[in-house]
N, C-alpha and C positions, 0 to 999 in steps of 0.2 A: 532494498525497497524499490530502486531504480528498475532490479531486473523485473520484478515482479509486476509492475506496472507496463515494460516494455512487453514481454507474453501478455497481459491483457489484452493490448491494442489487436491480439492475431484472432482473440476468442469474439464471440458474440458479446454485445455488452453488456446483457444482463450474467454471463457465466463470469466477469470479471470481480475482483476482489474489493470488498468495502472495506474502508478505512480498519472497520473493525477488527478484521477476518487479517488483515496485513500484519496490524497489533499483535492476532494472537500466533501470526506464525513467527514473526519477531522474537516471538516470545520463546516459543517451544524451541525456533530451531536455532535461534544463537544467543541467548537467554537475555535478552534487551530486559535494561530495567528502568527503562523509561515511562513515563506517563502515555494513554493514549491521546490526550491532546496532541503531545508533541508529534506525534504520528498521523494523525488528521493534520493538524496543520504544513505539514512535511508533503503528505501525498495530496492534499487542496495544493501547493506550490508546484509540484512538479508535474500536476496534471494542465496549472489552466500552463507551463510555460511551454509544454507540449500543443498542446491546441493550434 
């Protein structure tokens, strides 16, 4: 999740990924079976600590 928010910072901000979109690739490419809460609230932490 770390990397994939670090390549955002290089894209325009709107081509950058929503909580959502991180969820589903979570999902597909290492089979997380997590809730999307915990994933919003994951990337809400590690963006404002970026800031």
């Amino acid at each position: 999740m770390k990397e994939i928010l670090a390549a955002d910072k290089k894209t325009h901000r709107k081509q950058g990924h929503t909580a959502q979109r991180i969820f589903e690739r979570l999902w597909d490419e290492h089979g997380h079976t997590g809730g999307l809460t915990v994933v919003r609230n994951a990337v809400r932490e590690i963006r404002q600590r970026s800031s």
